[in-house]
Backbone bond lengths (Angstrom), bond angles and torsions (degrees), N, CA, C in turn:
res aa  C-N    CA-C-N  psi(-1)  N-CA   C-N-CA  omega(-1)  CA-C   N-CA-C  phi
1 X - - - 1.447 - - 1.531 108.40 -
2 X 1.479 102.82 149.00 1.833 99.82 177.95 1.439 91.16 -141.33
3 X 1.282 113.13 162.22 1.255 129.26 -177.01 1.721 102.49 -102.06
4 X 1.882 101.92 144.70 1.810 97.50 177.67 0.841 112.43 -136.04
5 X 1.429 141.75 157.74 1.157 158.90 146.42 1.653 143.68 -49.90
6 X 1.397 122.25 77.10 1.267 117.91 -151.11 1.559 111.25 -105.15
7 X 1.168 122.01 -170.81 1.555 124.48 -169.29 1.186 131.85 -63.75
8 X 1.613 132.48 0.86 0.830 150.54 157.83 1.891 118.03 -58.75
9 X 1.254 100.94 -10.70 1.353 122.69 -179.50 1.090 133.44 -96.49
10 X 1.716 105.65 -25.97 1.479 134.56 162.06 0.995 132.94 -28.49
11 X 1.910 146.87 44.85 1.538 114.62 -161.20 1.701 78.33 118.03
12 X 1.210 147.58 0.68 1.304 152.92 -166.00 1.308 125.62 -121.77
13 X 1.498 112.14 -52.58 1.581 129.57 -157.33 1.259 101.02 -11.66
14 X 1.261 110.23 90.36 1.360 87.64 144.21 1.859 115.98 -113.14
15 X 0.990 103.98 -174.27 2.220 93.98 -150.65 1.743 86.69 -128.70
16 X 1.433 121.10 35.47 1.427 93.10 164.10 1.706 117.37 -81.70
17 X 0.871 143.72 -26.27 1.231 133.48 87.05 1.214 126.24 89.22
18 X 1.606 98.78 -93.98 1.410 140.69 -165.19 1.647 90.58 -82.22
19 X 1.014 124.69 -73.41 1.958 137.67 -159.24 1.504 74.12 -71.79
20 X 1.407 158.82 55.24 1.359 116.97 129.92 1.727 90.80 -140.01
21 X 1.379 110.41 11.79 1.549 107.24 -174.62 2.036 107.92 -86.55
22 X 1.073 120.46 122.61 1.766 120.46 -160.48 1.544 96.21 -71.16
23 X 1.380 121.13 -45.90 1.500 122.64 -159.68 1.902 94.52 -104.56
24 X 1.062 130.45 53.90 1.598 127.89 152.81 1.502 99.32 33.85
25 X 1.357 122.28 38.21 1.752 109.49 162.70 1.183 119.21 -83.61
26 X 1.363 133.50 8.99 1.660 118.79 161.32 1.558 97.66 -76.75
27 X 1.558 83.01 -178.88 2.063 115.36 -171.32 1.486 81.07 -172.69
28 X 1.404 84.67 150.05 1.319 106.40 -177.78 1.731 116.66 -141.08
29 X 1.535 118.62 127.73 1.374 127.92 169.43 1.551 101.84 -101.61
30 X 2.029 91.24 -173.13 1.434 102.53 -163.15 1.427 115.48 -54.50
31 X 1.709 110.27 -38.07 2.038 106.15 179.34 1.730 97.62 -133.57
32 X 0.952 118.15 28.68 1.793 124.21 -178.03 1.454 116.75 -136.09
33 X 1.159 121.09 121.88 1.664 118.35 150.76 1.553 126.90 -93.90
34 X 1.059 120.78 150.72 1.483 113.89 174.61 1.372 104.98 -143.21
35 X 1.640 109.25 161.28 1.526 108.40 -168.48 1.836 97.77 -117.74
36 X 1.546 98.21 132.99 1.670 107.97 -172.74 1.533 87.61 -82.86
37 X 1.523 102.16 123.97 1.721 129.27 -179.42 1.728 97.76 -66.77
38 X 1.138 123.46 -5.76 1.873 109.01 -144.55 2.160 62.43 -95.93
39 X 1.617 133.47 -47.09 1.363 118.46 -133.41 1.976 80.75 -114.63
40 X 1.577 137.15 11.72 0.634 84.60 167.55 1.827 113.98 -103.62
41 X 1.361 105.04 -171.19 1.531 101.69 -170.12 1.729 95.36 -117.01
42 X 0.977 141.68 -2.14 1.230 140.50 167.13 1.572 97.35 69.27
43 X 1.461 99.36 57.70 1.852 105.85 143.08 1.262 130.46 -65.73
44 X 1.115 118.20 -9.52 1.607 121.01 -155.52 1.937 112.33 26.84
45 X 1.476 110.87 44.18 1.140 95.70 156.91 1.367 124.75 -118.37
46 X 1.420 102.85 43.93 1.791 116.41 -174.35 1.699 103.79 -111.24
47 X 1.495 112.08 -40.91 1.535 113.38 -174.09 1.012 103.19 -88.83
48 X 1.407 168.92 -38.26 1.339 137.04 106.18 1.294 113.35 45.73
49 X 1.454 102.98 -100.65 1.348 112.52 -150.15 1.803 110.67 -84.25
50 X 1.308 104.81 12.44 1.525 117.70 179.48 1.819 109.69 -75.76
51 X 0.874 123.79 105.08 1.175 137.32 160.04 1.353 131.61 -33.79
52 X 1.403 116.86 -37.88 1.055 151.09 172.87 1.638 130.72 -89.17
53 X 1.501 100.86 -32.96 1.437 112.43 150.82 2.114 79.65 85.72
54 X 1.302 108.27 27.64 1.662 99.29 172.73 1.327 113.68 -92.63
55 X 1.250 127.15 9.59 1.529 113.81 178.16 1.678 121.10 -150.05
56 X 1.554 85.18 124.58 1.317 115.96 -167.88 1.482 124.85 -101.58
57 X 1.534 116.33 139.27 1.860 105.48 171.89 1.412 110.59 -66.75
58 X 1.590 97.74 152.54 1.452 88.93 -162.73 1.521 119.49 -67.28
59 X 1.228 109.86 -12.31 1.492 111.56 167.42 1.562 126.29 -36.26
60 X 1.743 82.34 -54.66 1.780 87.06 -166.29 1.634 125.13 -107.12
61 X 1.411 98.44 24.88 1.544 128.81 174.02 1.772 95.91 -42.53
62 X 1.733 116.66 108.31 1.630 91.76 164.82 1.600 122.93 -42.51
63 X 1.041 106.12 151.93 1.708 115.88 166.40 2.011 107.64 -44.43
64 X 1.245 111.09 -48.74 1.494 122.13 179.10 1.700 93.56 -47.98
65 X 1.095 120.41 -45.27 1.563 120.04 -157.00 1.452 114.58 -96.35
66 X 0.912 119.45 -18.87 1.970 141.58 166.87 1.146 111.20 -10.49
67 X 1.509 120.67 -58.81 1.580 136.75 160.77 2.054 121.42 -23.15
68 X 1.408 65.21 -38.99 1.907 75.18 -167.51 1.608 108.67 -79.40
69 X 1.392 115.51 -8.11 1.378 123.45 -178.02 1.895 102.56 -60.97
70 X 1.233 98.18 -62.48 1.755 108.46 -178.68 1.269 105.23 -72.10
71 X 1.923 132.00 -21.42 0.968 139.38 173.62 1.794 116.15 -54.95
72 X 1.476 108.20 -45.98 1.148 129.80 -171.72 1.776 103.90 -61.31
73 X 1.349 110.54 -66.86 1.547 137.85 -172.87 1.590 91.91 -53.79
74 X 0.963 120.36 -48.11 1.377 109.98 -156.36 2.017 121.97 -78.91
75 X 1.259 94.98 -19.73 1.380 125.66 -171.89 1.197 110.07 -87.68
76 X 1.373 103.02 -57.25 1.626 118.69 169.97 1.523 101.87 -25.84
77 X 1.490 121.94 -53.06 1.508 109.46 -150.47 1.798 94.46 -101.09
78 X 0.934 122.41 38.50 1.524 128.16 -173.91 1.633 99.88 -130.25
79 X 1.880 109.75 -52.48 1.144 99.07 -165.07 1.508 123.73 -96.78
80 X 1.166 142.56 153.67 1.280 133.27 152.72 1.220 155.80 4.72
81 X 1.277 137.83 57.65 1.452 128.02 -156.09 1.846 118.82 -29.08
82 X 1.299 106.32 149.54 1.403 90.36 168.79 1.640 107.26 -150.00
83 X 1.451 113.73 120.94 1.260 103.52 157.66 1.823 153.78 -156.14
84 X 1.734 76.04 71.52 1.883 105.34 -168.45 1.441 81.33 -118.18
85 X 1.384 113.44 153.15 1.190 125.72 163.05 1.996 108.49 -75.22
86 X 1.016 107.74 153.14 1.813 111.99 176.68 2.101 97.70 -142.33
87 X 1.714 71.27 157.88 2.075 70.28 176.58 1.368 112.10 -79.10
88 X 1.333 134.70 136.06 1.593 152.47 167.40 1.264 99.77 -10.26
89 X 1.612 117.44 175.24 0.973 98.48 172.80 2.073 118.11 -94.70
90 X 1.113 121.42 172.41 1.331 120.82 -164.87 1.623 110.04 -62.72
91 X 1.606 133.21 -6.58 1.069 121.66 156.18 1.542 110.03 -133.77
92 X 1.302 118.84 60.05 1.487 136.05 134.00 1.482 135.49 2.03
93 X 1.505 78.67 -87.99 1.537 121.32 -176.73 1.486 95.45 -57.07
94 X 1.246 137.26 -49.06 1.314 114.75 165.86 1.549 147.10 -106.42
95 X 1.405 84.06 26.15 1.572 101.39 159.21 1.347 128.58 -117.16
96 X 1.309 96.39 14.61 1.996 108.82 172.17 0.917 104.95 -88.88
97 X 1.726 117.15 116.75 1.699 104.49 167.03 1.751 81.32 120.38
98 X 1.247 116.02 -11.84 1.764 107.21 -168.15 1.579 80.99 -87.28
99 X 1.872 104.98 151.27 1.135 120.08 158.08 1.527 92.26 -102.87
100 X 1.772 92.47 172.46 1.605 100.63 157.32 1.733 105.42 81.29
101 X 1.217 135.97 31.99 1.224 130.18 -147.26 1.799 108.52 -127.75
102 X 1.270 90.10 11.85 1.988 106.66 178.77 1.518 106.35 -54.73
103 X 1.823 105.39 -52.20 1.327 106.27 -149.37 2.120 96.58 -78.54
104 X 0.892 99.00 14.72 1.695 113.39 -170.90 1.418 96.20 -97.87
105 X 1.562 127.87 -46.38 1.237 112.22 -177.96 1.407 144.95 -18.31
106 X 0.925 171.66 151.84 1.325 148.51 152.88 1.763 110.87 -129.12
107 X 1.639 90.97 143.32 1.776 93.17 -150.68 1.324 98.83 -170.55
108 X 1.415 129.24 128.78 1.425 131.31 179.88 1.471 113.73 -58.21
């Protein structure tokens, strides 16, 4: 099992997150993080500490969010490792709570 990162995260990042994950499986893009499945170990001490309530084992990913499973894996090996916490991004606060926030992603 691996834990993922879904759209609730979009337009959000915030990285508390990141400082409690043991094996450095986030990466991070311009308004998204995702966690590379190959390093994580399924602590569950990442959804926890999510603020946002965006990350789920992959088990119990809603069906709406399913996408983000291969979404997660695939990015992972494109983007950046990251693992310091940083502040959210500067309009956060009003995109928590947004549904509908895919086409917002940003991603090569």
């Amino acid at each position: 099992m691996t834990y993922v990162v879904t759209e609730s995260c979009i337009n959000c990042k915030h990285t508390d997150c990141v400082e409690v994950c043991p094996t450095d499986a986030f990466h991070e893009g311009p308004n998204f993080l995702v966690i590379n499945p190959d390093l994580c170990v399924d602590c569950d001490a990442c959804a926890p500490a999510c603020p946002v309530e965006a990350i789920y084992a992959d088990a119990s990913v809603p069906d709406s969010q399913r996408k983000f499973l291969a979404l997660n894996a695939e990015l992972a090996r494109h983007w950046p490792s990251i693992n310091k916490k940083r502040d959210p991004l500067p309009d956060a606060a009003q995109w928590t709570g947004v549904s509908g926030k895919f086409d917002h992603l940003q991603h090569p």
